[in-house]
C-alpha positions as CSV (number, residue, x, y, z in Angstrom):
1,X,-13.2,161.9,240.0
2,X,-9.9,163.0,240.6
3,X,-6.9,164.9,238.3
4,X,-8.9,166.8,235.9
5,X,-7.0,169.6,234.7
6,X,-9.1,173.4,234.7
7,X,-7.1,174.6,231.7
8,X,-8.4,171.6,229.2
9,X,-12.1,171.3,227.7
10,X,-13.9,168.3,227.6
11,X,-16.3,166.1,225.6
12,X,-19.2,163.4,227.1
13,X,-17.6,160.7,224.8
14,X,-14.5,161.2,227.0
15,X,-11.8,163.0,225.4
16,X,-9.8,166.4,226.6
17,X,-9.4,169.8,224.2
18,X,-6.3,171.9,224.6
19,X,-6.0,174.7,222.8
20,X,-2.5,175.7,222.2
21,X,-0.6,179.2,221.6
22,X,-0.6,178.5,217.5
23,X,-4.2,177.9,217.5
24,X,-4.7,174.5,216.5
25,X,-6.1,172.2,219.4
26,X,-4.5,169.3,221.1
27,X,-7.1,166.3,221.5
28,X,-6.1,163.1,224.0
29,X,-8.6,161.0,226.0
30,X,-9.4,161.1,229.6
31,X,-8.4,159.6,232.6
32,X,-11.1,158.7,233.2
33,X,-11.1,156.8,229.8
34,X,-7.9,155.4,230.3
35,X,-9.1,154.0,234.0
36,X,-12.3,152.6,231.7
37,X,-10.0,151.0,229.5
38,X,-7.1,149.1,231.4
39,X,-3.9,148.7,229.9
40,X,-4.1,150.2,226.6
41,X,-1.6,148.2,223.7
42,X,-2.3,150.2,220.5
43,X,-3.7,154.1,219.3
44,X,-4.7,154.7,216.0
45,X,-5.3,158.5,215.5
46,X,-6.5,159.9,212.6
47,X,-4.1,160.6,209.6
48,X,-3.2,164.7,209.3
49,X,-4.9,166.5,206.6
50,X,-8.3,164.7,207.2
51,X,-11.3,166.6,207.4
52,X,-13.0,166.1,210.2
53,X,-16.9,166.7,211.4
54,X,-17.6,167.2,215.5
55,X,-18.7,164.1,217.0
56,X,-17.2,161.7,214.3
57,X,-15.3,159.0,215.0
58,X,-11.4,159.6,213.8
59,X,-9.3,156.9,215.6
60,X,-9.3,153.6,218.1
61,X,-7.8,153.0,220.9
62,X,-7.1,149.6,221.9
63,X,-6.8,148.0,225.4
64,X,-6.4,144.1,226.9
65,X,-10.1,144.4,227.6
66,X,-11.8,146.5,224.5
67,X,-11.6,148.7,221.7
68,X,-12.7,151.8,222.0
69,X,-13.2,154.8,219.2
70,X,-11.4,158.2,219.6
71,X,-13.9,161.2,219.2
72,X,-13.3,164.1,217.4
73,X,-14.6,167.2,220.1
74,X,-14.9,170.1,217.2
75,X,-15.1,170.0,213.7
76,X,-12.1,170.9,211.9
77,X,-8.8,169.4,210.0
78,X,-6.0,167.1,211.4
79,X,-2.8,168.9,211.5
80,X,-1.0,166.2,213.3
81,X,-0.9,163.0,214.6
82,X,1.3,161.6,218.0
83,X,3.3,159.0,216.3
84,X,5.4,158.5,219.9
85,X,1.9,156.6,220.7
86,X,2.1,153.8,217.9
87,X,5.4,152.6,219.5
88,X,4.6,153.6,223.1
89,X,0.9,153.5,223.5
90,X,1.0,152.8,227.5
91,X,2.2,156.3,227.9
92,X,-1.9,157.1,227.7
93,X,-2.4,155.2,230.8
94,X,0.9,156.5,232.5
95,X,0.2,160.5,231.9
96,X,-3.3,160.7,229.8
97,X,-3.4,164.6,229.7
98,X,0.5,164.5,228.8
99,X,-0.7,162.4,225.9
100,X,-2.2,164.1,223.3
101,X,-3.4,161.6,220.0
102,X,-3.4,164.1,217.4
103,X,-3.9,168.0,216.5
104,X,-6.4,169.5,215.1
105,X,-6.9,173.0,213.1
106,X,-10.7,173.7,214.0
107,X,-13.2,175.5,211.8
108,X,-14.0,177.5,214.3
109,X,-12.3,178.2,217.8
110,X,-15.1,180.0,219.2
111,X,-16.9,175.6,219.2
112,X,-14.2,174.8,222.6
113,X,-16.6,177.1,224.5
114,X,-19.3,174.5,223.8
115,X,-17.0,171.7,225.5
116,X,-17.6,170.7,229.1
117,X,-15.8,172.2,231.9
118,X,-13.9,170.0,234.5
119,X,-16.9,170.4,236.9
120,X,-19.6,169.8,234.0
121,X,-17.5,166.9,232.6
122,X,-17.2,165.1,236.5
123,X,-20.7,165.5,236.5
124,X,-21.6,164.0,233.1
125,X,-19.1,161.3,234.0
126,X,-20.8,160.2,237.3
127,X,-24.3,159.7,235.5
C-alpha cells in the first residue's frame, strides 16, 4: 500500500487523524478507502456541535458501487464539518488526505496515540 502519510494517525475502519496546531483534529478517509470505494458521488459528515463516542458511526460516504459509514477515530465533539465536499465530493478520490470530512474537538488528545501508525495501519489493511 502506497501514499500513506507518517504525520497522520490511523483507524482499522479506515479513516486518517490529523491533529492540527489549535488542537482539534482533522478526520478524512483513506486511500485506501477511497480505492475500496470507486467514484465517490456524495459525503455526509456529521453536523458540528455533535457529541461524539470513538468508534461510532457519524457520517456516509457514498460511491457508484456502495455506501459506506464514516467512523469517528476518538471520542470527542464536532467542531466542523467540510461543506466544499457536499458540492464537490470527488475531491476524496482525487486527494483523500487533502480532504478532510469534518473536525473534531477530542476529549482527550492523549487517545491519537492509541491510533495506528502508517506501518501498523498497512499491515492491518493487508489482513
Amino acid at each position: 500500500m502506497s501514499n500513506l502519510p507518517g504525520d497522520l494517525k490511523y483507524a482499522k475502519t479506515h479513516e486518517w487523524a490529523k491533529l492540527a496546531d489549535d488542537g482539534n483534529v482533522r478526520v478524512g478517509i483513506t486511500d485506501f478507502a477511497q480505492e475500496q470505494l470507486g467514484d465517490i458521488v456524495f459525503v455526509e459528515p456529521p453536523k458540528a456541535g455533535r457529541k461524539v463516542a470513538a468508534g461510532e458511526s457519524v457520517g456516509v460516504v457514498e460511491s457508484v458501487k456502495a455506501a459506506s459509514d464514516i467512523y469517528a477515530p476518538l471520542a470527542g465533539e464536532v467542531v466542523a464539518a467540510n461543506d466544499d465536499l457536499g458540492a464537490s465530493p470527488e475531491r476524496v478520490n482525487a486527494d483523500a488526505y487533502g480532504s478532510w470530512m469534518y473536525r473534531l474537538k477530542p476529549d482527550n488528545a492523549a487517545d491519537l496515540g492509541q491510533l495506528l501508525d502508517a506501518a501498523a495501519y498497512e499491515k492491518a489493511s493487508a489482513e
